[in-house]
C-alpha positions in Angstrom: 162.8 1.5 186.6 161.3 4.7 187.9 160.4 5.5 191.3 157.6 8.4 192.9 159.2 10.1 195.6 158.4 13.3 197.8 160.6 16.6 196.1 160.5 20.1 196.2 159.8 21.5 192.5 163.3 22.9 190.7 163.1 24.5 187.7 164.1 22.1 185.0 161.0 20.1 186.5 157.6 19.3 184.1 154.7 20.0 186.5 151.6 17.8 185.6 148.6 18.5 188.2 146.4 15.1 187.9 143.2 15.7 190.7 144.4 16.4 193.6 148.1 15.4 193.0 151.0 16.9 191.6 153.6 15.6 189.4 157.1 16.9 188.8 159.7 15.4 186.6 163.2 16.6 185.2 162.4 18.0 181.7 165.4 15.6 180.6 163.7 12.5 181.6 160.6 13.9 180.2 161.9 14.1 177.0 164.5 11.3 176.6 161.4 8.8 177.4 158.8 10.7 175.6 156.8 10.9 179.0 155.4 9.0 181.3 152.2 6.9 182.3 151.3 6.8 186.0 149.9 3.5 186.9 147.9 2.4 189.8 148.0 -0.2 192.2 145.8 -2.3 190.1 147.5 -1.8 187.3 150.9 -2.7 188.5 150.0 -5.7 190.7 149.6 -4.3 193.8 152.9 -2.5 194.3 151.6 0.8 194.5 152.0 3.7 192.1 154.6 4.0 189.5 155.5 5.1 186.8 156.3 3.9 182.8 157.8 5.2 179.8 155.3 6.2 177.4 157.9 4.5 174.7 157.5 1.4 177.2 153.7 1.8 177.4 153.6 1.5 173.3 152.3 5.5 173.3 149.1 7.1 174.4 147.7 7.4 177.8 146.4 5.0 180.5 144.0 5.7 182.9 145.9 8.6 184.9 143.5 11.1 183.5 145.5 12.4 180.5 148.4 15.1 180.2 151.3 12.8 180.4 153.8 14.9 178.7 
């Protein structure tokens, strides 16, 4: 399970601008799990945003706009 938290950017950190929010992950996670899809409330039953494995999400890109990697 992944959470979104707030985080000040380091430098092993993937930086994925999506409008007017930006993303940062560990470049480890990135590429252990092959990326990541952010999903929205809707599309996790109403728990807010979140985020799964694009190996979870079967590859490919949901609705967050593209750039996932």
């Amino acid at each position: 399970m992944f959470n979104i938290v707030l985080d000040e950017q380091s430098d092993n950190d993937v930086v994925e601008k999506i409008q007017d929010i930006t993303f940062m992950i560990d470049k480890e996670l990135v590429d252990e799990y092959e990326g990541f899809v952010v999903l929205s409330t809707e599309e996790n039953d109403g728990r807010g945003l979140s985020l799964k494995s694009v190996l979870d999400a079967g590859g490919g890109c949901s609705s967050c706009g593209g750039g996932c990697h």
